[in-house]
Steps between C-alpha positions, in 0.01 A plus 500: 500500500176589368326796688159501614272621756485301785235416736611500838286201696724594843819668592699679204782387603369128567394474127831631421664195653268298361519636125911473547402110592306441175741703278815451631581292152459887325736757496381731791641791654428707863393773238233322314334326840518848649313644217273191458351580854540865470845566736765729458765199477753647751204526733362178404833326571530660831111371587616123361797434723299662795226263443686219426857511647661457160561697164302459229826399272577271770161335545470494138859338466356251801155411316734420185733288654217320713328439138830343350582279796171327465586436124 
């Protein structure tokens, strides 16, 4: 996962979805999307599934699976 600073154009934790959409090909890890927007990752977990109802291992796990059904 390459590191770098990121531009947020909305909603930290709307760009994180998104950036878990474009890389979800790449090894990523709570940890590094935490850090990428600037989280704590326990805290930045808790924020995800309060936002959006599901874990971020499980939404990743769901984005994957989504991507290889379409294969």
């Amino acid at each position: 996962l390459e590191f770098r600073r990121v531009l947020f154009r909305s909603d930290p934790l709307d760009e994180s979805r998104r950036y878990i959409e474009e890389h979800y090909q790449d090894e990523i890890s709570l940890e590094q999307i935490a850090a990428l927007y600037h989280f704590n990752a326990s805290y930045f977990s808790t924020l995800f599934k309060q936002r959006f109802g599901i874990s971020f291992s499980e939404y990743l796990s769901d984005i994957r699976m989504e991507k290889a059904e379409n294969l």
